[in-house]
C-alpha positions in Angstrom: 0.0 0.0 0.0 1.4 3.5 -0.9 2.4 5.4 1.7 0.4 8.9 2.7 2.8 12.1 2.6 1.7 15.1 3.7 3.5 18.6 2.9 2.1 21.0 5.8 2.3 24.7 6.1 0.7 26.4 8.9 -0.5 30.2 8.7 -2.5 32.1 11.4 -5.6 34.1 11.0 -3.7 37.0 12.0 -1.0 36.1 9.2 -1.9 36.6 5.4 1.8 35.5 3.9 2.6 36.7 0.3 4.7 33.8 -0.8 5.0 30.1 0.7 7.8 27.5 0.7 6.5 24.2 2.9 8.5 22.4 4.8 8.2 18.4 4.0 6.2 16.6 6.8 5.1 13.0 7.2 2.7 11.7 9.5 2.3 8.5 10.8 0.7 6.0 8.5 -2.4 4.0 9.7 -1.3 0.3 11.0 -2.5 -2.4 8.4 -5.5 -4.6 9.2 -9.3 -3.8 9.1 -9.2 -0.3 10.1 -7.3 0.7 7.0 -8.5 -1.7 4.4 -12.4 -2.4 4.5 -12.1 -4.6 1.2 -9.4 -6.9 0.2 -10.3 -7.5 -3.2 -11.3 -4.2 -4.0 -8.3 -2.7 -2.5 -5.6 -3.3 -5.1 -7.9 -2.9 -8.0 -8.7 0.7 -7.2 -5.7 3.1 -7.1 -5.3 5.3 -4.4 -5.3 8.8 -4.8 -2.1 10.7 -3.6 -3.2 14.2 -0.8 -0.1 16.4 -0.3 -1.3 19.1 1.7 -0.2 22.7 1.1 -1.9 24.8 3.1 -3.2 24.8 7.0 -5.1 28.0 8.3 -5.9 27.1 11.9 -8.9 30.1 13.9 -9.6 30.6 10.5 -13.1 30.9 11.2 -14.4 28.4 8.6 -18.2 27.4 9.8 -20.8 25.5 7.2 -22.0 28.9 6.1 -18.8 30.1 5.1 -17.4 27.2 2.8 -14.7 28.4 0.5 -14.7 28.5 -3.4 -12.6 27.8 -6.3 -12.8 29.5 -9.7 -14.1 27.2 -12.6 -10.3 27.1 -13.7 -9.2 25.6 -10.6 -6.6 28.5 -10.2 -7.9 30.1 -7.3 -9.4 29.3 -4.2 -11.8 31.8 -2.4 -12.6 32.7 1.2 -15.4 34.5 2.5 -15.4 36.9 5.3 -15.1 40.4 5.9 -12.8 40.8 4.1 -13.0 37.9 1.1 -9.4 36.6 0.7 -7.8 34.2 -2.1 -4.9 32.2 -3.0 -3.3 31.9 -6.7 -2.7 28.4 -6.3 -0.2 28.4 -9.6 1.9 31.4 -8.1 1.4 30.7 -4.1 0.4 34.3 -3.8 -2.6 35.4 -1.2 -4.8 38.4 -1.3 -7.4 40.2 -0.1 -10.7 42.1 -1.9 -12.2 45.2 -0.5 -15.6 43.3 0.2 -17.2 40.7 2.6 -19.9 38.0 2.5 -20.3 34.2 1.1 -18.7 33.5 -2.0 -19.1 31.1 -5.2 -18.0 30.6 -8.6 -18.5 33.0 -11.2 -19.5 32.7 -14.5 -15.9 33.3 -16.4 -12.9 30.7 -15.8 -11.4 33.5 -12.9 -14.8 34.8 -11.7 -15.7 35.3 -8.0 -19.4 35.9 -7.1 -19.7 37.7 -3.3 -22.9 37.5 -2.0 -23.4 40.5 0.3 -26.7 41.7 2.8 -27.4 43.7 -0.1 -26.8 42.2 -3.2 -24.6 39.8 -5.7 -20.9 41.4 -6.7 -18.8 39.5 -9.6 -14.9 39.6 -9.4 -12.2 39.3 -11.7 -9.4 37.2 -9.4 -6.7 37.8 -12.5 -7.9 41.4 -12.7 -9.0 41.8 -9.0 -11.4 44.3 -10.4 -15.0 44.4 -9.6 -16.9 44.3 -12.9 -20.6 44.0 -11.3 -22.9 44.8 -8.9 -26.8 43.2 -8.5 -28.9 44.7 -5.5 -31.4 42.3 -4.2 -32.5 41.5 -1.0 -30.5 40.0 1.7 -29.7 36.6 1.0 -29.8 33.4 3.0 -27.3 30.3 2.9 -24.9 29.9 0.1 -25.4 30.6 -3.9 -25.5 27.5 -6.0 -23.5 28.1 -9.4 -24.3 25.3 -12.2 -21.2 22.9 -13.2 -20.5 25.1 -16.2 -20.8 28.5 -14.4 -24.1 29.3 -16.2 -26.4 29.5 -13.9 -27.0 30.5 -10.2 -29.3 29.7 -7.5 -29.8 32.2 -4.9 -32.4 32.4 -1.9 -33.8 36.0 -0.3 -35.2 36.2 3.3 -38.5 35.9 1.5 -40.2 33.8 -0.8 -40.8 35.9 -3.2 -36.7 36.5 -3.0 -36.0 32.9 -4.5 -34.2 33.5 -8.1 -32.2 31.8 -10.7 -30.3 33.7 -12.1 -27.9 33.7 -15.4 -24.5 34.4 -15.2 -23.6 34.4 -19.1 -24.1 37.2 -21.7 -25.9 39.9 -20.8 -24.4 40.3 -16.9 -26.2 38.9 -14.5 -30.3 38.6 -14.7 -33.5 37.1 -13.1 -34.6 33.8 -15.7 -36.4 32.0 -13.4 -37.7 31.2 -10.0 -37.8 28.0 -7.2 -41.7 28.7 -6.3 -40.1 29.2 -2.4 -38.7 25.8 -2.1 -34.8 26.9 -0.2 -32.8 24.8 1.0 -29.6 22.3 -0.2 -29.2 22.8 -4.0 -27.0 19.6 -6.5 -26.8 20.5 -10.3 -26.9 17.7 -12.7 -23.4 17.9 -14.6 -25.2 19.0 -17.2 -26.3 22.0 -16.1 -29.9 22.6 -17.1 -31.5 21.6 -14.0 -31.0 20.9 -10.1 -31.9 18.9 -7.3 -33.4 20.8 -4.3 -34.2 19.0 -0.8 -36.4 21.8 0.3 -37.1 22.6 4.3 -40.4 25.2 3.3 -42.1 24.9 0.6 -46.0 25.8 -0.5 -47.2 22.8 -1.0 -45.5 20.2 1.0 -46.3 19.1 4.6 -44.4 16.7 5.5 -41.7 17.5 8.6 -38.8 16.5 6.2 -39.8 19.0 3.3 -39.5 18.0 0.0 -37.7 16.8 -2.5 -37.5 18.8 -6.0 -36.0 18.3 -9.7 -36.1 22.0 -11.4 -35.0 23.1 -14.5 -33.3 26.7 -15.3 -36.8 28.5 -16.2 -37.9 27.4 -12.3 -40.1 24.7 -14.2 -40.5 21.7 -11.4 -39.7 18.4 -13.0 -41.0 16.4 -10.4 -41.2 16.4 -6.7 -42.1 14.1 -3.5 -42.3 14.6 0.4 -39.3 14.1 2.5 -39.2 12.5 5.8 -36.3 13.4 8.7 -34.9 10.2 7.8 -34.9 10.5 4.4 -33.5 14.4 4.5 -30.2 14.4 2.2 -27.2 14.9 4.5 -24.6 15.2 1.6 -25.2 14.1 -2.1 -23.1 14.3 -4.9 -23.6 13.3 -9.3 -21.2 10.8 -10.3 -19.4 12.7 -13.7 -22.0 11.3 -16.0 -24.7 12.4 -14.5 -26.2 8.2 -14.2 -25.5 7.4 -10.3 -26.0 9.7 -7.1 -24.5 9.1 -4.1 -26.9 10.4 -1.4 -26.2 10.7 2.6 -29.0 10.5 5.0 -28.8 10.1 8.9 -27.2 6.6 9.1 -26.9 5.5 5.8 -25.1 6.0 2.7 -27.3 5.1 -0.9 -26.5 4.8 -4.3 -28.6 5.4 -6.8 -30.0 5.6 -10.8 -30.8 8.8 -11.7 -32.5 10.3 -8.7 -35.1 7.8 -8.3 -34.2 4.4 -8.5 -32.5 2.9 -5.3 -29.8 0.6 -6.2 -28.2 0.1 -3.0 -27.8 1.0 0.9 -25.1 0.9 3.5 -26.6 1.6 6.9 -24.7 2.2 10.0 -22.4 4.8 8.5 -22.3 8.8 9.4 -21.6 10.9 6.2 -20.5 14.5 6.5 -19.7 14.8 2.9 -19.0 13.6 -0.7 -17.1 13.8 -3.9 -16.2 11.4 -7.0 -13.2 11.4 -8.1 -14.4 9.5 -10.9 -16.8 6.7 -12.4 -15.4 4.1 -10.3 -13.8 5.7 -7.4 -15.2 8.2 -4.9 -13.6 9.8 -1.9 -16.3 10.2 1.8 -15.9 12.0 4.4 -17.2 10.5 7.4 -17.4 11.2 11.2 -13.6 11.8 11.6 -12.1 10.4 8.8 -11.6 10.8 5.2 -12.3 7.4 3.2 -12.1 5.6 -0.4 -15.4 4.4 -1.7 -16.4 1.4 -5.0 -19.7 3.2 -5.4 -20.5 0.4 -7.9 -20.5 -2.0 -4.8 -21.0 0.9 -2.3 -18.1 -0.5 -0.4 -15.2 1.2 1.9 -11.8 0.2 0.3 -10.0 2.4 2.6 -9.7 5.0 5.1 -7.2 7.5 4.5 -6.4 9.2 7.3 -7.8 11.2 10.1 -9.4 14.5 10.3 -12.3 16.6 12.0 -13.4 18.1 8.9 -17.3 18.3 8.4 -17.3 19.6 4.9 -15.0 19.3 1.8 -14.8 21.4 -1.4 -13.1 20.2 -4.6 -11.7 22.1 -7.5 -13.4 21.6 -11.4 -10.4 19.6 -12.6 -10.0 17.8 -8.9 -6.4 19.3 -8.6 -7.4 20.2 -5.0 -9.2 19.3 -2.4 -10.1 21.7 0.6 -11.3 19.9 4.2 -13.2 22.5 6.3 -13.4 22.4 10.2 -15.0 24.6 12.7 -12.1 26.4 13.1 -9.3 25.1 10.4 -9.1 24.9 6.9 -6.6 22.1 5.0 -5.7 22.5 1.1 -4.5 19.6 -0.6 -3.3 18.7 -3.9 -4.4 15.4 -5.5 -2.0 13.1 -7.4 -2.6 10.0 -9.3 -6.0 10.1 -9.7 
């Protein structure tokens, strides 16, 4: 089994460096046996992916409203906050904008989108100029931006406040709206229509919500009541768009489309996932990072360690960024 190395560099809060040179660190590897390989047959059929970790922020102030945000190139990684900050992961550079607030992709491969109490502002990272401003009402939770950086789901303090939005052509616009169904958004990797797991809605009465499929005009697709235990936890398109992997209290389930169950694994507490690819896909659980067969929904192994409750990957899955209550961890993947 290939060994784990880790690269660490540790900045504070009160530290924003301009250039970094990380020392080489190595932790201690897991001991072999059932902890670190859940699957024996799977195990050497399935390469591991290689995390070199690059950056630490510890006090950073990282909680699940404030997740960070890469660019669609993969070339810079985001942070809200007052003030929004950034890396240039190419040139190991760090900055700061003269804004605060929640941040997301933009539309354009180095676009930033800074949702503010009183509107939507679009960024040029390369340029670090500001190139657009949208009032609106004050927002709640996080924007969703589509795969390909077209679209963008955003959510006011009211109902009424509920928009899509398009982020191409003519600046940014109203095309559509969710009917007042907020809550956690997944795009289809294609782009022309979303998953919602909605906690108010007009219609729906059940205690879990419900569960939506909406295109970009805010047309509903189809939609069904969702019970507590049912209520999406973390969920996540496999590339194609064929498979979802879908986290509820307990359980793990894979399945067709968004409808068909294919299989469960109970007994398992999901904070969070990502595929790396058709046949591999990495899960964080309660306290530690893990490699999933989602074809057999199976465990081949457990990485290593951490506290992280939430994980954002880059476009091109160069980087993967594990977010803690108080710490932040950027890592580059190899070997995928």
């Amino acid at each position: 089994m290939n060994a784990l190395w880790l690269t660490t560099f540790l900045v504070f809060a009160v530290t924003w460096p301009t250039s970094a040179d990380p020392p080489p660190h190595s932790p201690a590897p897991f001991e072999k046996g059932p902890f670190l390989d859940d699957d024996d047959l799977l195990a050497p059929a399935l390469q591991r992916p290689q995390l070199i970790e690059i950056y630490r922020f510890e006090n950073a102030g990282t909680g699940a409203t404030a997740l960070p945000a890469f660019t669609r190139s993969g070339r810079f990684l985001a942070l809200g906050g007052e003030p929004v900050r950034f890396i240039d992961l190419d040139r190991h550079s760090f900055f700061e904008l003269p804004t605060s607030g929640n941040v997301a992709p933009g539309g354009g491969e180095d676009e930033l989108l800074v949702r503010r109490k009183t509107g939507l502002e679009r960024w040029s990272l390369r340029e670090k100029a500001l190139l657009e401003t949208r009032m609106s009402s004050p927002g709640i939770g996080l924007p969703a931006v589509s795969p390909d950086g077209a679209w963008l789901v955003s959510f006011g303090e009211h109902l009424a406040k509920d928009e899509i939005l398009s982020l191409r052509g003519l600046g940014i616009r109203e095309v559509g709206r969710t009917f007042g169904m907020t809550g956690h958004v997944l795009w289809h990797p294609g782009g022309q229509r979303f998953l919602i797991a909605s906690h108010r809605s007009f219609c729906s009465r059940a205690r879990g919500g419900e569960l939506a499929s909406i295109d970009t005009r805010g047309h509903i697709e189809w939609s069904r009541d969702l019970d507590e235990a049912d209520r999406p936890i973390a969920w996540s398109f496999s590339p194609n768009g064929e498979r979802l992997l879908m986290a509820s209290p307990g359980a793990l389930e894979l399945r067709s489309g968004e409808h068909c169950e294919l299989l469960r694994s109970r007994d398992v507490v999901v904070r969070d996932i990502g595929w790396l690819d058709e046949r591999r896909a990495l899960v964080l659980e309660d306290g530690v990072l893990s490699l999933w067969h989602p074809g057999t929904l199976t465990r081949v192994a457990r990485l290593f360690e951490t506290e992280a409750h939430a994980m954002v990957s880059s476009p091109k899955l160069r980087h993967l960024v594990l977010i803690g209550e108080k710490s932040l961890e950027i890592y580059t993947l190899l070997e995928r």
